[in-house]
GUVO-10205 format. One record per residue: y, z, x of N, C-alpha, C in turn. Coordinates in steps of 0.02 Angstrom, whole numbers, plus 50000, padded with zeros to 5 digits. Example, Ala and Ser with C-alpha at 12.3 -4.5 7.8 and 13.67 -1.06 7.14 Angstrom:
497165039050660497755039050615498355039050660 498885035450642499475035750684500025039450645 
***
This chain:
599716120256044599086118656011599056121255939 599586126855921599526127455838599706121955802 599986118755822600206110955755599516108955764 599076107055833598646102355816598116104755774 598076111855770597346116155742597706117155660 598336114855632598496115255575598366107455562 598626102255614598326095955581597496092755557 597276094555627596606096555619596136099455560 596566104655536596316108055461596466102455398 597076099455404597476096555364596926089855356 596796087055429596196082255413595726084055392 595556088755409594776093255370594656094255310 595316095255270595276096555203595436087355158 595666083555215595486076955182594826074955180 594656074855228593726073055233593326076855176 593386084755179593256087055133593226085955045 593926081755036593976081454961593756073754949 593636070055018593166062955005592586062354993 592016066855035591616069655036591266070654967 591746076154934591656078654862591816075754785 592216069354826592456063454741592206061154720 591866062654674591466057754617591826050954615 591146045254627591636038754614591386038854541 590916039454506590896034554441591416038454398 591726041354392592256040954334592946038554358 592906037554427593496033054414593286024854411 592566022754436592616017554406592306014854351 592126020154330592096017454256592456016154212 593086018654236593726017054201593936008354180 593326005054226593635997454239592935994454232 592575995954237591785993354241591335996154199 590955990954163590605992254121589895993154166 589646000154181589126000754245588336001754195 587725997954225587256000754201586886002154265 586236005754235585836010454301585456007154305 585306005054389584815999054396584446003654473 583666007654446583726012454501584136016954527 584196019054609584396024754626585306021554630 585446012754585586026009654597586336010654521 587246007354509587116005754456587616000754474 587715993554431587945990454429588165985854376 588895982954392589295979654345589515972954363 589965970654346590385964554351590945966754387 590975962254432591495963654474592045965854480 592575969354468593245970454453593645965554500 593545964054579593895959854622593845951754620 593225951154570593315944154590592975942954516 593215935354482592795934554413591955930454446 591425933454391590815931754391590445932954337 589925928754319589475931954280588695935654262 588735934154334588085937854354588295945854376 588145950954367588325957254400588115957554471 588635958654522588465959654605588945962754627 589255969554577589535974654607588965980154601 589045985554639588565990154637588985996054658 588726003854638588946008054640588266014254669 588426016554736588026020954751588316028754734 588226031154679588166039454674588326042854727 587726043254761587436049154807588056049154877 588086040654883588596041254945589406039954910 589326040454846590126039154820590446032554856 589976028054845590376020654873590266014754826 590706009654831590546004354796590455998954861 590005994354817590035986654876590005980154816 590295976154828590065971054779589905963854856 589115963954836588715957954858589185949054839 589655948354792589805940554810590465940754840 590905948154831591495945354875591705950354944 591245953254940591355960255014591615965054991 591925965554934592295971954932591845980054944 592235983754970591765990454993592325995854970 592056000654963592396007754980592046013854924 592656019254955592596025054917592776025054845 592986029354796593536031654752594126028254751 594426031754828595216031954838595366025554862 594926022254906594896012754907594916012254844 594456011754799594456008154742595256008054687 595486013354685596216012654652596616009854704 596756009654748597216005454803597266001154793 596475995654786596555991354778596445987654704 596165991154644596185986754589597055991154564 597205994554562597755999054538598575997154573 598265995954641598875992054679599216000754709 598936006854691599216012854710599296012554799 599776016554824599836019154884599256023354906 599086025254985598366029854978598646036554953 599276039654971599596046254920599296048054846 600026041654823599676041454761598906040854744 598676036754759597736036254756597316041154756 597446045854813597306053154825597416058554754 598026057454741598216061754690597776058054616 597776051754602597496049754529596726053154544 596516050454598595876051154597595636059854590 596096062654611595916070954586596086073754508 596556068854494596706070054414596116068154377 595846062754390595256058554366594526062554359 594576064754411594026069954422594036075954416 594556079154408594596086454400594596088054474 594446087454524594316092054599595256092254609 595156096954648595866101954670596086095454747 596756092954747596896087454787596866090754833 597036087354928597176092654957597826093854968 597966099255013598666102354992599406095555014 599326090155049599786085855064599836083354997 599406079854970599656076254909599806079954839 599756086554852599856089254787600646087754745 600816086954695601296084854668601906087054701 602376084754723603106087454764603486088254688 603926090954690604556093254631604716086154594 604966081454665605096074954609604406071354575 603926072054609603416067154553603406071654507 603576078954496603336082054451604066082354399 604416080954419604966077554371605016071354334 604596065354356604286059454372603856061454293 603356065354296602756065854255603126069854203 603636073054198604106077154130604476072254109 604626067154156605176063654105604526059254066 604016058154098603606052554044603246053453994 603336062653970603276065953912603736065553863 604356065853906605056063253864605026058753827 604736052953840604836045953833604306045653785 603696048453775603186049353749603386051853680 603716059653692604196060653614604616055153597 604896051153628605216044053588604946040253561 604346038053587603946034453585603626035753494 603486042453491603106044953437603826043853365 604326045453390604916044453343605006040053320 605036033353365605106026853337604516023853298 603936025153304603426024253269603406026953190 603426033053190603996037653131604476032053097 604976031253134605416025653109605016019753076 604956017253095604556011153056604136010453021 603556018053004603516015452943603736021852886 604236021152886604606024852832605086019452804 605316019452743605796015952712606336012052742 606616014052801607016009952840606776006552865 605996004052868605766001052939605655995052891 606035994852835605465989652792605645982152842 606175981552843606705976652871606325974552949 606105979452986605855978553039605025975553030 604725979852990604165977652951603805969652933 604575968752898604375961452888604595956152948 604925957252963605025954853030604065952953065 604005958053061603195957353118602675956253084 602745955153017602355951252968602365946252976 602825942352972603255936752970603055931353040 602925936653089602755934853165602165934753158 601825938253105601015936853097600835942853137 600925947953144600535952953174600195956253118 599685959753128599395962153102599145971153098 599245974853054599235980753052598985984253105 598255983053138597885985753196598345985353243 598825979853266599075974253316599555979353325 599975981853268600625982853276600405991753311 599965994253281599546000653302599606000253383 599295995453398598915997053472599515995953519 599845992053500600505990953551601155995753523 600956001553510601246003853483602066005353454 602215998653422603015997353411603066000753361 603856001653380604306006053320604836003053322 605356006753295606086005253260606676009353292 607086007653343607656013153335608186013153293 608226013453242608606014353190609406014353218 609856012253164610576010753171610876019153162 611356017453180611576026153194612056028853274 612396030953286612486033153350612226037953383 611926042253363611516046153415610916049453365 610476046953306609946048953298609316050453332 609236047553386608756049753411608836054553479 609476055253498609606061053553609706066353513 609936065853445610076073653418609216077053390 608676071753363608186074153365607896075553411 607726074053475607476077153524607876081853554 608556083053563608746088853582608546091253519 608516092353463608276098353405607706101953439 607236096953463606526099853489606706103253559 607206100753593607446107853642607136103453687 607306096453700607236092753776608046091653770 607886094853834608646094253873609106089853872 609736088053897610046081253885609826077553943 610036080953991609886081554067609496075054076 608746077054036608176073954036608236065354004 608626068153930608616060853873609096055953933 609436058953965609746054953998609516050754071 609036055554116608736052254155608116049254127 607796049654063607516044954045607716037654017 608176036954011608666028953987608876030253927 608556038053889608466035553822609386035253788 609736039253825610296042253794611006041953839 611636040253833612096035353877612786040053876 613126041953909613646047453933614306044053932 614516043653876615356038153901615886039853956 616156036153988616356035654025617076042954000 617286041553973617876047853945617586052753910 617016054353939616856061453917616726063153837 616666057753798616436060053731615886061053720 615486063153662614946063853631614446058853659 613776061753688613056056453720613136052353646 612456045953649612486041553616611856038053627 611486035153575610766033053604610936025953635 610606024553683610536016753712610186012053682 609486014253612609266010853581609446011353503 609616004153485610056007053426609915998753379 609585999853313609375995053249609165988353305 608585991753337608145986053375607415990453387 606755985053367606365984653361605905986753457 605555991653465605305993053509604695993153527 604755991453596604085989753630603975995353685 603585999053674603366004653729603105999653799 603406001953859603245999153917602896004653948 602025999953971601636005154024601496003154081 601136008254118601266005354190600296005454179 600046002254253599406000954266598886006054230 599126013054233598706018854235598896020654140 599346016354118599366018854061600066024054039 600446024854104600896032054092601386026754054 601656030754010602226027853974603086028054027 603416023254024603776022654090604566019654066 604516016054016605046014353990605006009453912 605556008253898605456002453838605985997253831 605795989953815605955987953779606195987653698 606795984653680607225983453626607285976453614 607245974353557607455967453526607895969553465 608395967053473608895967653422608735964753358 608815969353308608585966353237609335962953201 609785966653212610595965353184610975957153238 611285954253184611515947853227612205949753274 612425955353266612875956453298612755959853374 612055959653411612095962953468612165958353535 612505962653572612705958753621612185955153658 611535959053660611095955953703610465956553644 610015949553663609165950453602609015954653635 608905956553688608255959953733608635964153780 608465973653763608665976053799608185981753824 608235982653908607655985753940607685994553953 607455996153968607536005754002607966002154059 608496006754076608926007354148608356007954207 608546004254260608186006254321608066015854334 607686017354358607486024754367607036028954405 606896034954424606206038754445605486033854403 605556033554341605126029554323605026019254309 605526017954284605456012254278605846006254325 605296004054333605605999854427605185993254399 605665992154351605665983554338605245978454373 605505978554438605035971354503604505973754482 604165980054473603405981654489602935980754415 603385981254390602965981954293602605974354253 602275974954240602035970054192601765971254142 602225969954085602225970854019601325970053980 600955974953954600385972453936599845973653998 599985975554049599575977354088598925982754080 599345988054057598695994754039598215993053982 598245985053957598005983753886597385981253924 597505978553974596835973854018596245976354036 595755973354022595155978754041594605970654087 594965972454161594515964754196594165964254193 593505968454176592865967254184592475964054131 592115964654120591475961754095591855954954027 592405952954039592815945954035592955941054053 592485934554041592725928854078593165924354058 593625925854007594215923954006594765923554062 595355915954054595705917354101596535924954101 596625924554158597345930454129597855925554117 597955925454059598695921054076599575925054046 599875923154091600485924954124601135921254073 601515925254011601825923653991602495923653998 603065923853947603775924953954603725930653912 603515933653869603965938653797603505944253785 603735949153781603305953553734602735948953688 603185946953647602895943853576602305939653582 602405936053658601905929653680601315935953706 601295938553723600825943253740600475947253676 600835950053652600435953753570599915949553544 600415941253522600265936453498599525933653530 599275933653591598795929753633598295936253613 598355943153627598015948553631597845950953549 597935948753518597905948853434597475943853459 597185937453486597075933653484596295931053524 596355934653542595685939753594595835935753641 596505933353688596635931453744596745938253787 596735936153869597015940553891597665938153935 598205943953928599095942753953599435945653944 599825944954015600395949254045600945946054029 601605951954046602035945354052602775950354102 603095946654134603495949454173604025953254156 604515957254169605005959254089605605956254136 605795948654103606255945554143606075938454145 606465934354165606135928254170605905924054252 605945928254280605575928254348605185931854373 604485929354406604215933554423604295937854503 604265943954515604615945754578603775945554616 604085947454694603195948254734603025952554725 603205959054705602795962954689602455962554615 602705958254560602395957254507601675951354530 601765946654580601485940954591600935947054613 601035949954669600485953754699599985956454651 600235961154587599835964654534599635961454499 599755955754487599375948254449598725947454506 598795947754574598485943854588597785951954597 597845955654567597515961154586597275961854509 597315957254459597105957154394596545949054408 596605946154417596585940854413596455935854495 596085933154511596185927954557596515921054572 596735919054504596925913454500597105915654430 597885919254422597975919354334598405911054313 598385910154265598685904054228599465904954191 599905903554233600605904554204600685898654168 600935902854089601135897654051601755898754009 601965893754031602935891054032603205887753946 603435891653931603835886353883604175877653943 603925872253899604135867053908604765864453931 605125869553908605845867053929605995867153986 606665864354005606755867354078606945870754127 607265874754065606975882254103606465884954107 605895884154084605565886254085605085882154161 605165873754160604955870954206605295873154286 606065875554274606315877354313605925883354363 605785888454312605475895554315604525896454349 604255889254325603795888554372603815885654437 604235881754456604405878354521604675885154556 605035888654544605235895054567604635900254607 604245899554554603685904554561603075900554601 602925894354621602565892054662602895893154737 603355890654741603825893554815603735901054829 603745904954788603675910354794602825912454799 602375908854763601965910554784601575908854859 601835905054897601745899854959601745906655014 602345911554985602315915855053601805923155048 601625921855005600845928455011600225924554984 600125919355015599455915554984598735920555022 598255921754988597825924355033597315920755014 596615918355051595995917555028595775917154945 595635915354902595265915654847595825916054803 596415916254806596835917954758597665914254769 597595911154721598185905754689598415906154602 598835902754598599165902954544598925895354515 598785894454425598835887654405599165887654352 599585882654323600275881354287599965878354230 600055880554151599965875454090600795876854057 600875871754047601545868554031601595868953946 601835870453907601865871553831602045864253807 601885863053757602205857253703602905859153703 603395853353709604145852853695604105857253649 604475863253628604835865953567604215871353559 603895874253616603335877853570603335883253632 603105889453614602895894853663602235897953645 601775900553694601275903153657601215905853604 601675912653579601745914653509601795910453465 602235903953470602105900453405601675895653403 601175894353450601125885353477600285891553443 599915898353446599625901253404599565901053340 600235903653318600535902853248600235897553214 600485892053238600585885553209599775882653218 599255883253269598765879653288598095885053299 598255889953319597765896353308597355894753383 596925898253382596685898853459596535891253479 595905886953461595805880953458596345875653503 597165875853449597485872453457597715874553529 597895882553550598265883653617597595880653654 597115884153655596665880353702596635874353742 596785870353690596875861553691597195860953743 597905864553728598575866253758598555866753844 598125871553844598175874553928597465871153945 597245867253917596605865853961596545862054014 597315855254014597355852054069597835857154132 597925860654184598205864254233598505862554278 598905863154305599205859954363599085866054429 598765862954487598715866254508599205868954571 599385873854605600105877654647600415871254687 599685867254719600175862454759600535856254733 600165853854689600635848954646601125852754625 601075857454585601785860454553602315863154633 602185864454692602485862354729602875858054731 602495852354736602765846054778603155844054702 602955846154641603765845254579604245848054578 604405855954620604795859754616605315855354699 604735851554744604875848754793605435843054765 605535839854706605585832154696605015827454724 604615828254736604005822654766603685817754739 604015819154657603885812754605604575808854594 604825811254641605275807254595605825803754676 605385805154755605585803154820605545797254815 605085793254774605115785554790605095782554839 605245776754867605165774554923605725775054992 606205779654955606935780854996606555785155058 606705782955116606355786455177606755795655191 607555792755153607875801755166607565804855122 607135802755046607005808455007606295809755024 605765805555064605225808155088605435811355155 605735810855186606015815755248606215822955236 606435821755167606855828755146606095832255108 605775830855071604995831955041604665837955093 604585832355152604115834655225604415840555254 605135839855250605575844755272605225852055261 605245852555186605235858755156604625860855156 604275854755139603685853555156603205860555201 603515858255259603305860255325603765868455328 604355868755296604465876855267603975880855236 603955878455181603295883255141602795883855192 602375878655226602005879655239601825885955307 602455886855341602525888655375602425896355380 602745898755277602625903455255601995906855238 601385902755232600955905755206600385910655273 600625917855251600215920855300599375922455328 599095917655282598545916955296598325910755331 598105912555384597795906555437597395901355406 596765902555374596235898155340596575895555297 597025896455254597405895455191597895890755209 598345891655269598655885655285598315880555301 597925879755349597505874255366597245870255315 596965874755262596685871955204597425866455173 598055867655178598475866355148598775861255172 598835861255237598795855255304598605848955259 597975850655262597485845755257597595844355170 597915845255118598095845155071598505840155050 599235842455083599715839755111599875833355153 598965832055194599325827155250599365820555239 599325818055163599655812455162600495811455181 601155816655146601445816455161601545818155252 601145819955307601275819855362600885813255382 600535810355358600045802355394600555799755365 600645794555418600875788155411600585780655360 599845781355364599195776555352599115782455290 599435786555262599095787255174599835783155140 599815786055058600205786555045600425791254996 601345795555020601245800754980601135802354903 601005797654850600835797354802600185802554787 599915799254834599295806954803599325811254829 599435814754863599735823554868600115823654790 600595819954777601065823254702600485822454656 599835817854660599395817854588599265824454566 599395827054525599115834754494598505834354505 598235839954507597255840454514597145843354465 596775843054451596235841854383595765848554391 595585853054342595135857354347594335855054347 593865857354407593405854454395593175847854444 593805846554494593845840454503593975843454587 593625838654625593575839554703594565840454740 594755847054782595265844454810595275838754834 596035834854852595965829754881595765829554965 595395824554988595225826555047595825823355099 595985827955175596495821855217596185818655247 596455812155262596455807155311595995807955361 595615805655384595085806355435595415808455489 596235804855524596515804555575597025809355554 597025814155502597655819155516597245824855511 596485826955535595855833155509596085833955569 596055842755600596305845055654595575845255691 595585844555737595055844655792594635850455780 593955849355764593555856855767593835860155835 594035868355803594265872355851594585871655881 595165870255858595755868555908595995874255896 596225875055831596935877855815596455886055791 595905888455762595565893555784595715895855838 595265891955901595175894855953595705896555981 596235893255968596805892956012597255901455973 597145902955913597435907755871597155913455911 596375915655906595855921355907595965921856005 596465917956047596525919356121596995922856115 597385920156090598195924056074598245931156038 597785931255992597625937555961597185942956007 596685940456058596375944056090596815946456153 597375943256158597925944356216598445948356181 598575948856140599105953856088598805962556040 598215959956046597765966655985597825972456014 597395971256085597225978556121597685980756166 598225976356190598895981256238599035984556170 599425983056118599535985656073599285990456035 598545991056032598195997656008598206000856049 598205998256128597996004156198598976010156182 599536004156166600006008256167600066014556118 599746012056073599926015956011599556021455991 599006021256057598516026956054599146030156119 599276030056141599516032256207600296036956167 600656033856129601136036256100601106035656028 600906039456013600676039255930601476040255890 601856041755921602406042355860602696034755839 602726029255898602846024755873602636019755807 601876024455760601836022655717602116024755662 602516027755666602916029055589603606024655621 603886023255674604356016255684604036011555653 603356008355671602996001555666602596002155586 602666006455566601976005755504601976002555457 602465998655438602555994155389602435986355430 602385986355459602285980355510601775979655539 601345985055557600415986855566600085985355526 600395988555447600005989355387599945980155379 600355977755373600355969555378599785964355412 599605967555472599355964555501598585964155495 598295960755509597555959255506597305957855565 596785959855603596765959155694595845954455672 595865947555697594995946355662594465948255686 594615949055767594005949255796593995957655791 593265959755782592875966955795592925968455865 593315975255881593285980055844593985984355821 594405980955842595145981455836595275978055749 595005977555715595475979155662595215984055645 594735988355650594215992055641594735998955652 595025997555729595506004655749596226003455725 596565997455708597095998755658596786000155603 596526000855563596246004555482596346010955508 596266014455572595916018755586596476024655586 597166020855628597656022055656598376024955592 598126019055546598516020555477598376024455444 597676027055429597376033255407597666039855423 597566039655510597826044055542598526045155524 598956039955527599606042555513599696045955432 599256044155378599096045855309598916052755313 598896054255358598376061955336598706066855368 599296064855386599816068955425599836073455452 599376071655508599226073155581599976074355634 599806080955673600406079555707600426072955767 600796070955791600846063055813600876063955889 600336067355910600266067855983599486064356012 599286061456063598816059856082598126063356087 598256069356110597676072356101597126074756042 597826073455997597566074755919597106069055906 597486062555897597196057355897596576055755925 596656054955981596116053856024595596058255981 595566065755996594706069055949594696064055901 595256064555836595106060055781594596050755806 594836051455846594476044655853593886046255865 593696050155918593196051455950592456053855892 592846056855831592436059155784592086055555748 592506048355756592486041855706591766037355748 591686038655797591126036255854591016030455840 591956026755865592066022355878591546016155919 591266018655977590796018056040591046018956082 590786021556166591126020156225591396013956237 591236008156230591616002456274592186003256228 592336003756177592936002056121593506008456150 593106015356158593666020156191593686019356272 593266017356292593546015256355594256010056372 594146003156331594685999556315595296003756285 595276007656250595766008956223596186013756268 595906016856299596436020956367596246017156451 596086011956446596086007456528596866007256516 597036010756578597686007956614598136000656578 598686001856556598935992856539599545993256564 599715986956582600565983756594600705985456533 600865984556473601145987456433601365994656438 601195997956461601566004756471601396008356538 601656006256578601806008156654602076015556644 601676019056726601996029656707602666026956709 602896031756671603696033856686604096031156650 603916026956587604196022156526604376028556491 605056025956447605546028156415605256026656353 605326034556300605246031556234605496025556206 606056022856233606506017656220606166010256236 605896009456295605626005556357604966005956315 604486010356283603906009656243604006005556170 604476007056140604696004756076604945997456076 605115995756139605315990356150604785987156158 604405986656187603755984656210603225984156153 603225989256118602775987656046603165984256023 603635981655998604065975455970603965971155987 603985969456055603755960556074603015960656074 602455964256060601785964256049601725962155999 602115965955921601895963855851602255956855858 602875955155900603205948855868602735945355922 602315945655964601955938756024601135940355938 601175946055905600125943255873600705939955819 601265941155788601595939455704601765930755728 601925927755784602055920755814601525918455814 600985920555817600365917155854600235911955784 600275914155730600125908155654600595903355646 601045905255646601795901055639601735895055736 601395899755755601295894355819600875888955814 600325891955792599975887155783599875881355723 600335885255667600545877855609600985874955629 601645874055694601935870455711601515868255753 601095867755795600825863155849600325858455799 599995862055744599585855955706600065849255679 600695852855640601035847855596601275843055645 601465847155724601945843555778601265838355792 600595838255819600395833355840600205830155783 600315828755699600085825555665600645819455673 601265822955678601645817555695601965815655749 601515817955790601495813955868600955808255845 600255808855813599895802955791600305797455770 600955798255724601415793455673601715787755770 601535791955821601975787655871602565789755896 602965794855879603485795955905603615801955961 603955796856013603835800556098604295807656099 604825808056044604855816156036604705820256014 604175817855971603455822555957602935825955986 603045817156051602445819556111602645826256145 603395826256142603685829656205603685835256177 603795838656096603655844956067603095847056075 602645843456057601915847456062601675849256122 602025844656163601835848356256602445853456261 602695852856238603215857656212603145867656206 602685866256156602455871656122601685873356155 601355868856195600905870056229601105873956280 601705873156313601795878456364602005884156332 602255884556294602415891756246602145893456246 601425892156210600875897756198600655899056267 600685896156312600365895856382600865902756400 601605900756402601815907256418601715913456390 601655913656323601515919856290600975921456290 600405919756323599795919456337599925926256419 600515924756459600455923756516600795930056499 601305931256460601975934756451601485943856424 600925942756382600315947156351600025950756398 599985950356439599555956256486599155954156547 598805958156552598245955656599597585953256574 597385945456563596905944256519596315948656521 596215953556593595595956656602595805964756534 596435963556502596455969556454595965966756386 595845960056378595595958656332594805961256327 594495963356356593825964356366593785971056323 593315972156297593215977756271592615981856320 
***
């Protein structure tokens, strides 16, 4: 019982420092809040609007915003506009506020190596600025004249110069007595392979300080000013700090709120300065693809940001890329829309040349994710050849397969179902849609039956939720096996997603991983009786005398019978759309997959576990 009365404390002193967190200074960081009564309120940070219907209660340290649900504390609120872990979250939010974290999240050795090297980088940062505007920088100078930046411009994004030379800027910062150790795990400074003399990595190229969400300085970009370098564009080395997939260039510049401008999503440094000189707002990826974790932090800026492509085709290439990619984390309210550049032009110059007005013009017609789909598909160009509409539907019915949101596929179904009707034709699915302008609607005879494919989801889920929470209350260690695969999941019906939130917490607050612990923890949470009654009734899922092995196994085919249940049910819609087209091995799939779910229905428990 001493681990549990040290975990116990360990939770105590979390509650405790929630309890005591001031929310308005961390969100004021993002919201422009006024006092409206014992409330105060702003513009939404989660969703764009222009009426204010976020609100901020003081007294209970919570936010709610009235048009899109969002709720929470503090440490919610950076999670989710910040994209932070709850660790990390824990820790900003005590920096933010001054209160003392509690003792789990306090800084470990490496973040605190983490936060020295980005002082490092900070003295570089200040050097190269130095550099440029002193007499050498003239060359660099005109350069960003030339690009049309402007004195404030070049200030705020704060570029400099690393000057030509072999190791000027490692011998000045070692002068100041930072280590090599350091210049070196910061990117700034490169160790030859035969043991000679360090050497800077940035060398007579023009620099772009790279920040992360919160503003910490993390790495930089280089553009070569001399015609002789091997590469235009060179980045910080992967590192403790700079982790490329996750960064977006121009990010800490964004301020979502009280802006109804769109975000739009470039290629370059330069296209970004250029738009933001411009009183646009934009990111841009450092790379010419966007990864999912960049897609994700877009979509945590923005609900629908506007990627815009140089014309060419790579660049057309690079959006067809990024719609596929966006297909497999589609959620509710949030998509991607595509403006395509003039042949020969990129935002920075297509500015240049035409000034806000002219880009405007530019991006005002959009293409929206599923047309630019069905182009990355070939779907303009299938014609009447029956293999290249076969091959269309094919992939078709891939993506779709991908998208993990239930409502969101269906919506997409029905998008799509000209290419699955027989009686449309697929021509309009490829029409681009128009901003402003009604989706297209499907076919009367390819609309899925009110409540079919719901009802048929929310049985399967009510047959998969609670063996699975009953196990995982019963053997709590199997959540640090499963927690990346929990954290995933979404349970709809009340009151089980209620106790996975509940369950992940618990494992967050690092509790020792025994039942009895748990259990009080729940009990404190006053869950209700019927909900803890359900949660320890007897289940087939874990019969006495099961093997940690024999349990682990068993939570595996639980998450893979609730993670099947979507993917089940978008093959039985697409399967009977084209059982409608007439074909008797269609008939025979969808009775097919009717007994499937029937079995995994059967294979789930004892339906009397579903009861709460």
């Amino acid at each position: 019982m001493r681990w549990a009365a040290s975990g116990s404390r360990r939770l105590g002193e979390l509650d405790d420092f929630k309890a005591r967190l001031p929310i308005l200074p961390i969100v004021r960081r993002h919201v422009r809040l006024q006092r409206a009564g014992p409330l105060w309120k702003g513009l939404c940070p989660f969703h764009q609007e222009k009426t204010p219907s976020f609100t901020v209660t003081e007294a209970r340290g919570t936010y709610h915003c009235f048009g899109c649900g969002a709720h929470g504390n503090g440490i919610d609120f950076l999670m989710e506009l910040e994209g932070l872990p709850f660790g990390e979250a824990l820790a900003r939010a005590a920096e933010l506020t001054g209160l003392e974290p509690p003792a789990r999240v306090r800084p470990d050795p490496e973040r605190a190596k983490a936060l020295a090297l980005s002082d490092v980088l900070e003295e570089a940062a200040l050097w190269f600025r130095q550099r440029l505007g002193e007499p050498e920088g003239q060359a660099a100078r005109a350069y960003l004249q030339g690009r049309g930046l402007e004195p404030d411009t070049i200030e705020r994004f704060e570029l400099g110069l690393a000057p030509g030379g072999r190791d000027r800027l490692t011998a000045a910062l070692r002068a100041r007595s930072i280590p090599l150790d350091d210049l070196v795990a910061g990117g700034l400074t490169l160790l030859p392979d035969d043991g000679g003399a360090p050497f800077d990595r940035f060398r007579d190229r023009l620099m772009f300080p790279i920040r992360d969400r919160r503003g910490r300085l993390v790495g930089f970009g280089g553009r070569a000013l001399g015609e002789g370098a091997k590469a235009k564009y060179l980045n910080s080395p992967e590192g403790p700090l700079f982790r490329k997939r996750e960064l977006l260039y121009g990010a800490d510049k964004l301020d979502r709120l009280g802006q109804d401008g769109r975000l739009h999503v470039v290629e370059g440094y330069m296209d970004v300065i250029a738009m933001v000189q411009a009183g646009l707002r934009a990111t841009a990826p450092l790379g010419t693809a966007v990864t999912a974790e960049q897609l994700g932090a877009l979509w945590r800026l923005a609900d629908v940001p506007v990627v815009c492509l140089d014309g060419d085709t790579a660049g057309q290439r690079a959006a067809g890329r990024l719609a596929e990619l966006a297909f497999g984390h589609l959620q509710a309210g949030r998509s991607l829309a595509f403006a395509v550049m003039p042949a020969g032009e990129d935002p920075d110059s297509l500015l240049r040349r035409h000034g806000r007005a002219g880009f405007a013009r530019a991006v005002e017609q959009t293409v929206d994710l599923g047309a630019m789909l069905l182009r990355q598909l070939g779907a303009d160009r299938a014609g009447q050849s029956p293999e290249a509409r076969a091959e269309v539907r094919k992939r078709l019915r891939e993506h779709l397969r991908r998208i993990p949101d239930a409502d969101v596929r269906v919506e997409y179904e029905r998008h799509f179902a000209p290419w699955f009707d027989r009686a449309a034709t697929p021509a309009a699915a490829a029409r681009p849609w128009r901003r402003g302008a009604p989706m297209p609607a499907a076919p009367v005879a390819a609309r899925a039956r009110p409540g079919s494919l719901r009802d048929g989801l929310q049985q399967v889920e009510q047959l998969t939720a609670l063996p699975l929470l009953q196990l995982l209350v019963r053997e709590p260690s199997l959540l640090v096996t499963f927690e990346e695969r929990l954290a995933r999941l979404v349970f709809e019906p009340d009151p089980w997603e209620r106790v996975r939130e509940v369950l992940l917490d618990f494992l967050a607050a690092d509790e020792p991983l025994e039942t009895e612990v748990l259990l009080r923890h729940l009990r404190r949470l006053e869950l209700g009786g019927a909900v803890m009654a359900a949660l320890l009734r007897p289940t087939r899922a874990m019969p006495p005398g099961s093997t940690r092995e024999e349990l682990e196994r068993e939570c595996r085919r639980l998450l893979e019978l609730h993670e099947r249940r979507l993917s089940l049910g978008t093959e039985r819609e697409l399967t009977a759309r084209s059982w409608r087209e007439g074909g008797t091995d269609a008939r025979s799939l969808v009775a097919g997959l009717d007994s499937l779910l029937n079995r995994r229905r059967a294979d789930a428990g004892d339906p009397d576990d579903s009861a709460a």
